[in-house]
N, C-alpha and C positions, 0 to 999 in steps of 0.2 A: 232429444236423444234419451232411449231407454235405461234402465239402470245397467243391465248386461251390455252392452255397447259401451259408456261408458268406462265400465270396469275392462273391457276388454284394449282399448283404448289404453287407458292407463297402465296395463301391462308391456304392450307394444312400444309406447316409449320407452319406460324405464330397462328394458331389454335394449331397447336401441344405444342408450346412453350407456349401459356397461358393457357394452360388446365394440362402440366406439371408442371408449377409455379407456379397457383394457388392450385393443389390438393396436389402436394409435399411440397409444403412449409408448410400450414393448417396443412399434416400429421407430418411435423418435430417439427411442434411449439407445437401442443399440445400434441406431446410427454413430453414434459418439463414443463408444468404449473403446478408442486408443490412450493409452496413454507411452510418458518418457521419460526416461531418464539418462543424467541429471538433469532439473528444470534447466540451468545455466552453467556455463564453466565460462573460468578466466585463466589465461595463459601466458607467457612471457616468452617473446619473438627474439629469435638474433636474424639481423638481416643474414641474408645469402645460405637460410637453411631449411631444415623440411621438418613438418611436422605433421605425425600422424596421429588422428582423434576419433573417438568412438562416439556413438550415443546409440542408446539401445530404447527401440519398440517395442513394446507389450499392450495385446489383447486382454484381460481378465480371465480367467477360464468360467465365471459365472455369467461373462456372455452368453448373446443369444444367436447372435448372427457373427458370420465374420465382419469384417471391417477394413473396406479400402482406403489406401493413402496415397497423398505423392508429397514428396519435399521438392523445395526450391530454396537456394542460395539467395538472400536479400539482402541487400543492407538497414541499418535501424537508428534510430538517437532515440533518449531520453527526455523530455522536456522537464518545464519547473515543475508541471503538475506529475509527475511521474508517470506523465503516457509514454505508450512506445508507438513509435512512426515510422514504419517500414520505408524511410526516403534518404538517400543519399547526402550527406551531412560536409562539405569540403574534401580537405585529403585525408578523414575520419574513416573513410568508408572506401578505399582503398582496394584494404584485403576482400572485396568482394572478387576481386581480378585473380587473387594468388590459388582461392580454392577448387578442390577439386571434388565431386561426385558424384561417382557412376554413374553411369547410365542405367544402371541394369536396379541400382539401390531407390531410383528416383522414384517411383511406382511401384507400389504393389499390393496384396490381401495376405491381412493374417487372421488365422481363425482362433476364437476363444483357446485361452492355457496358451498361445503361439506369441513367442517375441522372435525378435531380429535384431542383431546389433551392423550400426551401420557406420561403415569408416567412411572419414573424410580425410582429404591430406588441404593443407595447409604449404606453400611454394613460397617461400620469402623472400622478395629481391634484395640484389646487394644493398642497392639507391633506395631501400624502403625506410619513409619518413619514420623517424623518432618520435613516441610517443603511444596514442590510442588509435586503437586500430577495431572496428566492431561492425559485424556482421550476425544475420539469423537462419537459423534453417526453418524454413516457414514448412510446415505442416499441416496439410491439408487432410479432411479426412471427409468421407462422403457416404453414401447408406449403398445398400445391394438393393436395390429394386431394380423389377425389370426395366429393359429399353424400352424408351419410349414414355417411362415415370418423370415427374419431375424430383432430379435428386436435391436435395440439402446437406449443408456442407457447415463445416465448423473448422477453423483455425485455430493452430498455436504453434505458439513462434520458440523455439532452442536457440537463445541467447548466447552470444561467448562473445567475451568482454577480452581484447587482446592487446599488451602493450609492447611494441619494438624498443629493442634497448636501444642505447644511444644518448642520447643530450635529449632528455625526457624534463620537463619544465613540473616541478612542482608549486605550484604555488595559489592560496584561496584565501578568501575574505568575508567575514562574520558581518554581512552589512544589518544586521537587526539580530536580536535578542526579548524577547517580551514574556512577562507572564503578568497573568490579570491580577489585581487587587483585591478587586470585588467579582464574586460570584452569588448568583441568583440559587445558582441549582447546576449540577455537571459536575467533571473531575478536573481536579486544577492540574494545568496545563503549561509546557513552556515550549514556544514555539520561536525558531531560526529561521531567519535566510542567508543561506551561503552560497557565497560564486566560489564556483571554482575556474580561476585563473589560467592554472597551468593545460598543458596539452595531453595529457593521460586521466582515467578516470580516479576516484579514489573516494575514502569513507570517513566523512563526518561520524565524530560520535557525541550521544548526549547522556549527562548525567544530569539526574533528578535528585535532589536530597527534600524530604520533606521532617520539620521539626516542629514540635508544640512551641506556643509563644515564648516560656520563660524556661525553655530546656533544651542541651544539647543531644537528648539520648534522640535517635534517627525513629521515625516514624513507618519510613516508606527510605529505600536507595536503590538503585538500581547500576550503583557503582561495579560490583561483580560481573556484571554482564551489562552492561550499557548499550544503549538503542545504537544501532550503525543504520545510516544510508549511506548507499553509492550518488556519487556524483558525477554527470557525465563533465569533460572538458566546454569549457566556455559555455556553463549552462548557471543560472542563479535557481537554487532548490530551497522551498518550506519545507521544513519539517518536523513536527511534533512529538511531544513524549508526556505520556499520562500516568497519575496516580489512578488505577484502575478502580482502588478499593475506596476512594473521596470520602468522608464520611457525608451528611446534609449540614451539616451544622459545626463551626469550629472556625477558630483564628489558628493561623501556623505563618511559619517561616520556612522560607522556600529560598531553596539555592539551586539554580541551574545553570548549569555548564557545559560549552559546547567545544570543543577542539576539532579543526583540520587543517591539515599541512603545516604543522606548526605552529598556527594562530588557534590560541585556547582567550575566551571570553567568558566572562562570571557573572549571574545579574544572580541578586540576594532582593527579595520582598516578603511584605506579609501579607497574605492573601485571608480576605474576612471573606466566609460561607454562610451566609444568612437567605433561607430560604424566603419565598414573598410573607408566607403566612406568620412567619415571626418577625419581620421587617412591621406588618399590620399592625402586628401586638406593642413592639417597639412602640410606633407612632401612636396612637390608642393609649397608651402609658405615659406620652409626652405630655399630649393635650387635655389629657385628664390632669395631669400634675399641674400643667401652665393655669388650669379652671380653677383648679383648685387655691392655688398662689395668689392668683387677682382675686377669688370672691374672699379669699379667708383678709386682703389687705382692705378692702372694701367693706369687712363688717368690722372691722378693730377701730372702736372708739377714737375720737379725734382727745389729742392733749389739751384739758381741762388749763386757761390762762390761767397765769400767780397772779395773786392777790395783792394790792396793793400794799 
């Protein structure tokens, strides 16, 4: 192959390549510029009433394309790893039966700059169990290519965490507490498992206090605003909280504290951060000094006998 053939060649693709990457990618993205709000709401049910709820859709206006949707009514749980699973969960999943929405709200297109807000009503029976009650509006969103294209589709799910009053069971258990001792390298860490007992959701919280070895003055707290997770009913949830700013190297004292439903748990440790490469020099320091100790006992003259 000639050198002009070549080069001609080498134009042809790299033309292929930005003309597939830029008109592929435009089609992939603006398949998905829906967005909602709020991500989640939670609410609080009196049996035998009504309740009316919004959540509003929005296009971007720096879209490119409009953007069709449909919702669907699902039910949801939480597990321990904090996935969500659109599957019906006991008498949890209930209020899937009380809600209502449109017909007309369930489908539609909105074009770049264009939102819609969309009501739902919520029908609460008399006989509606006490407790948690949790359902999602599932969100589906799909691209504008013609018939006959294959479309792609992207999910997300409008959470609402709902609790019917009544004889509502509070109650949770701190089955573990841990923070490491020792670290290699990373940010020290204090990580819980909590059940939660009772029959409605509710929020663990954690505090982090970090302090130098030989001083009370706080290093690191996050007491002002402490980490919350939700916890779904009859679910055991991990969950962690980090000194984000760790230094590599240092001894501290670490107090972590976790409260929910009443049950508050305290673990106090000192946690040593000794990277590998100084742990090396440590040991290299040892065994030099240990070499040192046996050859310096080894060359010291033996005690000369008394004379008679």
């Amino acid at each position: 192959m000639n050198l002009l053939k070549k080069f001609k060649l080498s134009i042809a693709t790299l033309a292929a390549l930005f003309f597939g990457v830029v008109f592929f990618n435009v089609s992939d993205c603006s398949a998905f510029n829906l967005t909602f709000s709020p991500i989640k709401q939670e609410v609080v049910l009196a049996p035998g009433t009504t309740r009316d709820m919004t959540m509003t859709l929005l296009v971007p206006s720096d879209a490119i394309e409009p953007t069709n949707y449909e919702l669907d009514i699902k039910p949801f749980y939480t597990d321990e790893d904090n996935l969500t699973h659109l599957e019906a969960v006991g008498y949890y999943s209930e209020i899937v039966n009380w809600v209502t929405l449109s017909e007309n709200d369930r489908a539609g297109k909105l074009y770049p700059g264009e939102s819609k807000i969309i009501p739902f009503t919520i029908d609460v029976p008399k006989d509606a169990p006490a407790g948690g009650q949790y359902f999602t509006i599932l969100i589906t969103v799909y691209d504008s290519k013609e018939s006959g294209a294959l479309n792609e589709t992207h999910s997300m799910t409008h959470l609402i965490y709902a609790e019917v009053a009544g004889e509502t069971r509070r109650q949770g258990e701190i089955t573990s507490l841990t923070v490491p001792s020792f670290l290699l390298s990373g940010k020290i860490t204090g990580t819980a498992a909590i059940k939660n007992l009772g029959n409605v959701h509710s929020n663990a919280k954690h505090i982090l206090r970090i302090y130098p070895l030989f001083s009370d003055e706080e290093l690191y707290t996050n007491e002002e605003d402490p980490y919350e997770n939700l916890i779904m009913p009859e679910v055991t949830r991990q969950s962690s909280v980090s000194w984000n700013e760790t230094p590599s190297v240092g001894i501290f004292r670490v107090k972590y504290t976790v409260e929910f439903e009443g049950v508050k748990n305290e673990l106090e440790k000192i946690v040593i951060i000794c990277p590998l490469w100084l742990l090396i020099i440590i040991f290299l320091f040892i065994v030099v000094l240990i070499y040192r100790i046996v050859t310096g006992a080894k060359k010291k003259p033996a005690a000369k006998p008394a004379e008679a």
